[in-house]
N, C-alpha and C positions, 0 to 999 in steps of 0.2 A: 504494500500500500504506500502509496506515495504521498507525502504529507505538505500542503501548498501552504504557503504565507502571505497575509496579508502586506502591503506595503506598509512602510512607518515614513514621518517626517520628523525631521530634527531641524529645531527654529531655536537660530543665535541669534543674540542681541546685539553686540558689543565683544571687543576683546582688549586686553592689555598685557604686558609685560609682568606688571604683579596686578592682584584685585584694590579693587579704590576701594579707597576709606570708606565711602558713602555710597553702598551698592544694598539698599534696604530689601531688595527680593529677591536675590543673588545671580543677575541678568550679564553680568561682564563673567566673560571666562577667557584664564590664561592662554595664551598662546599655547604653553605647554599640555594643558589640560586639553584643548582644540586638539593639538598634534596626537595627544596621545590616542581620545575619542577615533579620530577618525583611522588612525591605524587600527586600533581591532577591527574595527569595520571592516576595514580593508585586508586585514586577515582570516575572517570569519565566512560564514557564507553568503556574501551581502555585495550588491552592486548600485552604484549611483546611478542615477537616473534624472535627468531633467521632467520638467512640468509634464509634458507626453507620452514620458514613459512610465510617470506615476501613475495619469490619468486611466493609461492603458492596464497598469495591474489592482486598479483599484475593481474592476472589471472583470480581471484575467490573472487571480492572483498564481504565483509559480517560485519555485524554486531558483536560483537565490531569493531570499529576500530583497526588493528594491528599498531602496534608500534615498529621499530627497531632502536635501539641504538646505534651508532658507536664512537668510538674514533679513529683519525685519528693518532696520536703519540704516542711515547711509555715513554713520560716524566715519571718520577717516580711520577707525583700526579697524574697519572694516577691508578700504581701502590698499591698507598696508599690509593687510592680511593675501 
């Protein structure tokens, strides 16, 4: 039996070098902590996907898991990311 998966989304806020003093819902994540996230991902069974290929496995879900990435602001560590 073959076991299928739904898609996930993962939505960043912000990033930084270290966390700010004043991050009351804890929406800024390290760089480091980004790098590390996104490597298991990318060790695991899981492929990125833009908006179309989400769209398509929300429909048609399958093995790998798809994965889409969003950032919701346009800060500049977003940029420098």
């Amino acid at each position: 039996m073959r076991i299928l998966h739904d898609p996930v989304v993962l939505m960043y806020h912000g990033f930084a070098e270290t966390p700010p003093a004043h991050d009351p819902y804890s929406l800024v994540v390290t760089r480091a902590r980004l790098a590390d996230q996104l490597g298991l991902l990318c060790k695991g069974e899981h492929v990125a996907v833009g908006l179309d290929g989400y769209l398509d496995a929300v429909t048609h879900p399958r093995r790998p898991r798809r994965i889409l990435v969003t950032i919701d602001d346009g800060y500049q560590s977003v940029a420098d990311i």
